[in-house]
C-alpha positions as CSV (number, residue, x, y, z in Angstrom):
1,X,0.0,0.0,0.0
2,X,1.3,3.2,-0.9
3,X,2.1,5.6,2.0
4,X,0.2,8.5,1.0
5,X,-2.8,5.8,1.1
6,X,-2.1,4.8,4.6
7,X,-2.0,8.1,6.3
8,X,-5.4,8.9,4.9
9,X,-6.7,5.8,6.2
10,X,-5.1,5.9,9.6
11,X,-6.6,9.6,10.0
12,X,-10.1,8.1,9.0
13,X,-10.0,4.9,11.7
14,X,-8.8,8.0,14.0
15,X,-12.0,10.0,13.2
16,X,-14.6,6.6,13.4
17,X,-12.7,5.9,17.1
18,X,-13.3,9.2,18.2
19,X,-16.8,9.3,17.3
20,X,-17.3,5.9,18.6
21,X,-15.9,7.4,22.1
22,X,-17.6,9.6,22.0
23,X,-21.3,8.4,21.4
24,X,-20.4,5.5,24.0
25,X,-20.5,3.0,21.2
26,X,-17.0,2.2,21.9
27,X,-15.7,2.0,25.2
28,X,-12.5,2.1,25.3
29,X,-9.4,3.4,22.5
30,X,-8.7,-0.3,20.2
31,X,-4.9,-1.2,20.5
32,X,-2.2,-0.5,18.1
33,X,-2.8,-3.9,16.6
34,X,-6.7,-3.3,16.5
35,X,-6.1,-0.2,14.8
36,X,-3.4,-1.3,11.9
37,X,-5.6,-4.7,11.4
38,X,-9.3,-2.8,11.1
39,X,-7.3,-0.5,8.6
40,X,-5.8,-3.5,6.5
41,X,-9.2,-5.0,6.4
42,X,-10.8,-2.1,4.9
43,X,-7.8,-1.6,2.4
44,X,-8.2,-5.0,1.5
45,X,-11.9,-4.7,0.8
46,X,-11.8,-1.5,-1.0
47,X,-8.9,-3.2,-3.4
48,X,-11.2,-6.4,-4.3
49,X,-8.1,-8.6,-3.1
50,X,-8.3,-12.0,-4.4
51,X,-6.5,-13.6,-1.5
52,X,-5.5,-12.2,1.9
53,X,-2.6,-13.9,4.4
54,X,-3.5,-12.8,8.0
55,X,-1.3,-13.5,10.6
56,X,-2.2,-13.7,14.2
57,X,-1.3,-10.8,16.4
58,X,-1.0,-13.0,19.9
59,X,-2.9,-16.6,20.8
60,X,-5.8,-16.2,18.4
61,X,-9.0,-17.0,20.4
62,X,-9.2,-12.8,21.6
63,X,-6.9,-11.8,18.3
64,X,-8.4,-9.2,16.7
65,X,-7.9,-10.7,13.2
66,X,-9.8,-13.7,14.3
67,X,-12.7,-11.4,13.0
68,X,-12.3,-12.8,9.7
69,X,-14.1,-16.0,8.6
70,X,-11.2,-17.4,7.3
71,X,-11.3,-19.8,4.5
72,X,-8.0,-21.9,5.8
73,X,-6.5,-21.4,9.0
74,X,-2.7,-22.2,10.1
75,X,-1.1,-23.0,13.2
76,X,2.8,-23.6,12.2
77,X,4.0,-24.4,15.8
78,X,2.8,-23.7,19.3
79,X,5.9,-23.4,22.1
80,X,6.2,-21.5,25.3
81,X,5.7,-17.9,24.3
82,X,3.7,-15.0,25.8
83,X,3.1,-17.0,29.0
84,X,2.2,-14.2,30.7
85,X,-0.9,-13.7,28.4
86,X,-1.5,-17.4,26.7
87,X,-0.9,-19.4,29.9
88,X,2.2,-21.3,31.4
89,X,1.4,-24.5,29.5
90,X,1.4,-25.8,25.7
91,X,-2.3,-27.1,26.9
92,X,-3.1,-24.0,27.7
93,X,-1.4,-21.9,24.6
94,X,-2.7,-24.2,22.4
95,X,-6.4,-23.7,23.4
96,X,-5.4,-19.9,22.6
97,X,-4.4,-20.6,19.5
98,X,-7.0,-23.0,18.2
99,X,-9.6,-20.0,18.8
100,X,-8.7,-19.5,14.8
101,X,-10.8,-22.7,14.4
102,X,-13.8,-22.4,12.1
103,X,-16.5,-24.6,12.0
104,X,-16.3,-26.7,8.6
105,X,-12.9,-25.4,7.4
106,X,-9.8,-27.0,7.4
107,X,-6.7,-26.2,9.9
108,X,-3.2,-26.9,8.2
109,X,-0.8,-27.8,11.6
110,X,3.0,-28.1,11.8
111,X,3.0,-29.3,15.2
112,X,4.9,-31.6,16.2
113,X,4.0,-32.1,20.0
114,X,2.0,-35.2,20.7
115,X,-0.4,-33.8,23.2
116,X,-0.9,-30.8,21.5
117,X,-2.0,-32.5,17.8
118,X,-4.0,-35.0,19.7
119,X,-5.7,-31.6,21.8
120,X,-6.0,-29.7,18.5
121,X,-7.5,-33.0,16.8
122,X,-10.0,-33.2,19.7
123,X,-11.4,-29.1,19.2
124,X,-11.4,-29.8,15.2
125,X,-13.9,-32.6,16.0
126,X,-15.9,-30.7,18.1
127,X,-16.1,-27.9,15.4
128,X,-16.7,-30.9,12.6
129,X,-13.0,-28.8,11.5
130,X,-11.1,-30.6,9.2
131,X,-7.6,-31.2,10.7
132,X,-4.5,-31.1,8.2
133,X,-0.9,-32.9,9.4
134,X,1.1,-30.3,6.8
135,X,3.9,-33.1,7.4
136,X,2.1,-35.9,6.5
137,X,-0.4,-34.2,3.7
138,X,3.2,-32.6,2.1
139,X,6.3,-35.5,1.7
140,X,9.7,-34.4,1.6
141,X,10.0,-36.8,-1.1
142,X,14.1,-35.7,-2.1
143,X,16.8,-33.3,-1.4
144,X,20.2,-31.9,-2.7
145,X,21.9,-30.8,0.8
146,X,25.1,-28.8,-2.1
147,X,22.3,-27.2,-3.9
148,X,19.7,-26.4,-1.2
149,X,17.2,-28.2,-3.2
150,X,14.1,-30.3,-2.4
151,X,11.0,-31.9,-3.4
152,X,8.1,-31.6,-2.3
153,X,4.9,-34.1,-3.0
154,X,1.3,-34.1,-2.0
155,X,-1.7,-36.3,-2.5
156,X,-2.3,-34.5,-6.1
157,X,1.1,-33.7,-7.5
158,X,4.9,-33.5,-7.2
159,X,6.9,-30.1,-6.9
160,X,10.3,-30.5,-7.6
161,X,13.3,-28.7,-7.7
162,X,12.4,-26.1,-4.9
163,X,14.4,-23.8,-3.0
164,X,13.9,-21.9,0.2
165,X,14.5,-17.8,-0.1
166,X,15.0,-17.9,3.6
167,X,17.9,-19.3,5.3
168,X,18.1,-22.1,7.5
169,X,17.0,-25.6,7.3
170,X,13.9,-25.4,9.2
171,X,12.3,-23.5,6.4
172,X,11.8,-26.3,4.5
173,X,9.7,-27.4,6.9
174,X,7.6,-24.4,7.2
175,X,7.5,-25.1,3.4
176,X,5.8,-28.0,3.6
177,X,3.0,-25.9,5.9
178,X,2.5,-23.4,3.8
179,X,2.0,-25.6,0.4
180,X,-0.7,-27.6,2.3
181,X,-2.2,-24.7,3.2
182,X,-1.4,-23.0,-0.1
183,X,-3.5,-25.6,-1.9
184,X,-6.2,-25.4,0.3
185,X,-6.3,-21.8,-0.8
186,X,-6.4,-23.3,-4.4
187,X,-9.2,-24.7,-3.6
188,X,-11.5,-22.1,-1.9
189,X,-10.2,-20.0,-5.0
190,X,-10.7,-22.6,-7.8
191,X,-7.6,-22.5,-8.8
192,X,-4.7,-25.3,-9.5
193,X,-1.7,-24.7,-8.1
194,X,1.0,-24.4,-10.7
195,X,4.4,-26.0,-9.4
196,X,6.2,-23.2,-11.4
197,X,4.8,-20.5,-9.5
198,X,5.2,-22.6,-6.3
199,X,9.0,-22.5,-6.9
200,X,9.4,-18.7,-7.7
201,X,6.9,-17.9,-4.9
202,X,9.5,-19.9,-2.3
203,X,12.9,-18.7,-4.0
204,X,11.5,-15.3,-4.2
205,X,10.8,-15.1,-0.1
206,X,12.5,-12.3,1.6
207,X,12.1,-11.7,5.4
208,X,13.9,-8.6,7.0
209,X,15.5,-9.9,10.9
210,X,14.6,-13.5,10.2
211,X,19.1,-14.9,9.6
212,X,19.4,-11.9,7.6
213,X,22.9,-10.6,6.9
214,X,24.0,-7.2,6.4
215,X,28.0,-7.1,4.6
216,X,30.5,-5.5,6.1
217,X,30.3,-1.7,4.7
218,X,32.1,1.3,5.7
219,X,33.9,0.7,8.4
220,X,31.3,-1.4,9.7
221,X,31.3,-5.1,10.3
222,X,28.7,-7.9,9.3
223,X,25.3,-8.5,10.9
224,X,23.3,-11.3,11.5
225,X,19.9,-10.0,12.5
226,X,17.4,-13.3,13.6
227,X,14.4,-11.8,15.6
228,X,14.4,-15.3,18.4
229,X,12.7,-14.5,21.2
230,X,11.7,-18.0,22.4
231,X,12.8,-21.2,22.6
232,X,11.7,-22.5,19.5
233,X,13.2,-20.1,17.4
234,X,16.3,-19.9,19.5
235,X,16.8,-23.7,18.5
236,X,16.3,-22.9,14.9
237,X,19.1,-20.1,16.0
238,X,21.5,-22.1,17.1
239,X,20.9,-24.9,14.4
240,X,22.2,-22.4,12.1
241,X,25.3,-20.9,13.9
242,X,26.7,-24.3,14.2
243,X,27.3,-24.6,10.6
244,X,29.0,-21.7,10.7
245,X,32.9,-20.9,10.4
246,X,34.7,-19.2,13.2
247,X,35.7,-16.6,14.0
248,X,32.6,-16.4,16.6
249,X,30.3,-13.4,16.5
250,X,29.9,-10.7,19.3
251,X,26.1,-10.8,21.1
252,X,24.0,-8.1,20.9
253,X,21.0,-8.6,22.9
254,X,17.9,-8.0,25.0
255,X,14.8,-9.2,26.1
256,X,11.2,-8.1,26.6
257,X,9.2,-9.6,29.8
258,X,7.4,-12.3,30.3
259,X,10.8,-14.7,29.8
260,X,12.9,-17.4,31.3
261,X,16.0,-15.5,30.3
262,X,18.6,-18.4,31.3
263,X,16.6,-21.2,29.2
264,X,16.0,-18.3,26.0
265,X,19.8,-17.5,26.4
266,X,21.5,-20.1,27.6
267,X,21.7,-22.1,24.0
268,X,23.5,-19.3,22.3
269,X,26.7,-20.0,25.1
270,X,28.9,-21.7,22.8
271,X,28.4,-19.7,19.3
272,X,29.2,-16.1,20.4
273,X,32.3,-14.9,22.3
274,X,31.4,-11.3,23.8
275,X,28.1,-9.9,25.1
276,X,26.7,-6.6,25.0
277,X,22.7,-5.9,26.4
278,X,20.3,-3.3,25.8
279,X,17.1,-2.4,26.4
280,X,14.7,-2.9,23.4
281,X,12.8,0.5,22.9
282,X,9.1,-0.7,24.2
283,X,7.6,-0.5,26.6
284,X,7.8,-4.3,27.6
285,X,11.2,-4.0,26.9
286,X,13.7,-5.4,30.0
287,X,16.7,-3.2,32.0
288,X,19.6,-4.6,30.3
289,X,21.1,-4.6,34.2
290,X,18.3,-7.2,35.1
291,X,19.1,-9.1,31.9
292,X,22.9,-9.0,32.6
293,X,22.4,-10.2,36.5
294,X,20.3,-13.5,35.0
295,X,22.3,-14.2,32.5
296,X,25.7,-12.7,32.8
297,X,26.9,-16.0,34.8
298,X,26.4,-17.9,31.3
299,X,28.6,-16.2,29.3
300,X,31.0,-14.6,31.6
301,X,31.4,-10.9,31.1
302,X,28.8,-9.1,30.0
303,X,28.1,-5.5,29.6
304,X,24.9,-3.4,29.7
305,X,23.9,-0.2,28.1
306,X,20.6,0.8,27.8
307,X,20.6,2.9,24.9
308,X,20.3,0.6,21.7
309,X,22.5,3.0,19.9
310,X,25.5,3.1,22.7
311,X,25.6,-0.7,22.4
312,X,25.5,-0.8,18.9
313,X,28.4,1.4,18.8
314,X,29.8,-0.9,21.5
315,X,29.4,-4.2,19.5
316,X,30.7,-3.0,16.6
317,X,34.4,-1.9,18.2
318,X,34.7,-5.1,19.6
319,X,33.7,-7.3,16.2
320,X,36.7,-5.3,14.7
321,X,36.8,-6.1,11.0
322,X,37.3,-10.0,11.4
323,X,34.1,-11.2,13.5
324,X,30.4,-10.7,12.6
325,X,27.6,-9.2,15.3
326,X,24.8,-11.1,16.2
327,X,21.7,-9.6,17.1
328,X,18.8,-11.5,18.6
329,X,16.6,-11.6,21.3
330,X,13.5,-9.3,20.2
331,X,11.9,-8.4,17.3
332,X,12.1,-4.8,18.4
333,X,15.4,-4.7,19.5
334,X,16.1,-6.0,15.5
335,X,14.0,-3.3,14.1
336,X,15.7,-0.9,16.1
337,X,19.2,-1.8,14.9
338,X,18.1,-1.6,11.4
339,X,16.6,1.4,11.6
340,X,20.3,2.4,12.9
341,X,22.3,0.6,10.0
């Protein structure tokens, strides 16, 4: 959407909230994420979109893009994140999440816990919800581990000579989500999936802070940027570094609450050598000193500086022009060293 576009839709949603504060129809001001969703909706209705990819905001049962009757619904993974909000459990974050449910349509699922398939098996049934194993509807039939390349096959045809955009090997399982899901779509659109546009759409994915390098420029060195901020993506994380070639990076790092900072943190112990915190600029965003005393006893020495920019600066002298900085933790904090670059 152009930009021009956006700020004349934002400064309409602002006039219908006010006038629904103030004629009591609202009660109180919708969230960020209420706001930038109800204006995406309405963009995407005034442009006739022929297909729409929504992705949840937090759980999904009190989401506010669970408003949509969607066609197809998704659940890639479900792991201990947001416990303060979902619940301290995968029972219990899992019951979030399967609030995307629809009655009648189908739920594409990448999960690989047990329990939690057989619980989000059990609220399909209950909601005559078709339930989709992505893993066992899409067969990893063959792969090229020099090239990168794979094959992919499903119950109507074979997709071969794919290749992941994205880094890192667990994207080829996400693959294998998404074409399930992707054919679904197909479906509800009457369309047939064309393997040829299945292989440019994957090749052609970009995803800024998801293993994304920057090259060394201007006095500057490397980045890896990889927004993990639980420990399912922090696995995925540290998966990756190992195949990498020393020297090892320098750390740049914080946290927002809600976290067990030793078990988020502790993986990254042997693949970075040198650890600098900061505070990622929201408001959920942790003291780096707090950070530090958690997890300063994993790596050794530590040091904390709440301003992102400060630490930047700091990470940077002590990469030199031989090692690479790493910078994970948050979302934000990624955005916010981008934004900086």
């Amino acid at each position: 959407i152009e930009t021009g576009e956006l700020h004349e839709r934002l400064a309409a949603m602002r006039e219908t909230i006010e006038r629904g504060l103030a004629d009591g129809r609202l009660e109180v001001h919708p969230s960020f994420f209420e706001v930038i969703t109800g204006t995406a909706l309405e963009a995407f209705a005034d442009h006739d979109l022929q297909a729409a990819v929504l992705e949840v905001g937090l759980g999904g049962r009190l989401d506010a893009t669970n408003a949509v009757d969607a066609d197809v619904g998704v659940i890639v993974s479900i792991d201990l994140d947001h416990t303060k909000t979902l619940g301290g459990t995968l029972e219990l974050i899992a019951r979030e999440k399967a609030g995307i449910i629809k009655p009648g349509r189908p739920v594409i699922s990448g999960v690989t816990q047990p329990e939690v398939a057989t619980l989000l098996r059990e609220i399909c049934r209950e909601r005559s919800a078709e339930y989709v194993d992505g893993r066992e509807a899409v067969r990893l039939v063959e792969t090229d581990d020099d090239e990168g390349r794979f094959t992919l096959e499903t119950a109507r045809r074979r997709y071969p000579d794919l290749r992941c955009g994205l880094p890192g090997e667990h994207q080829v399982e996400n693959a294998r989500v998404a074409l399930a899901a992707f054919e679904r779509l197909a479906d509800a659109l009457r369309l047939a999936p064309e393997p040829g546009a299945v292989r440019a759409g994957l090749a052609a994915v970009r995803w800024q802070g998801r293993l994304q390098w920057i090259e060394p420029r201007d006095g500057l060195p490397g980045f890896l940027l990889d927004g993990a901020h639980n420990p399912s993506s922090m696995a995925s994380l540290t998966r990756y570094l190992s195949g990498m070639k020393p020297p090892l990076p320098v750390l740049l790092t914080g946290a927002t609450s809600g976290k067990s900072l030793p078990d988020l943190f502790g993986p990254l112990v042997p693949y970075v050598e040198g650890v600098v915190i900061t505070r990622p600029p929201v408001e959920r965003g942790l003291d780096p000193g707090l950070v530090a005393a958690e997890i300063g006893s994993l790596f050794g020495e530590v040091t904390a500086l709440r301003e992102p920019a400060e630490a930047l600066d700091l990470a940077c002298r002590m990469a030199g022009n031989r090692r690479a900085v790493l910078v994970t933790g948050s979302l934000y904090l990624v955005g916010e060293v981008l934004g900086l670059l």
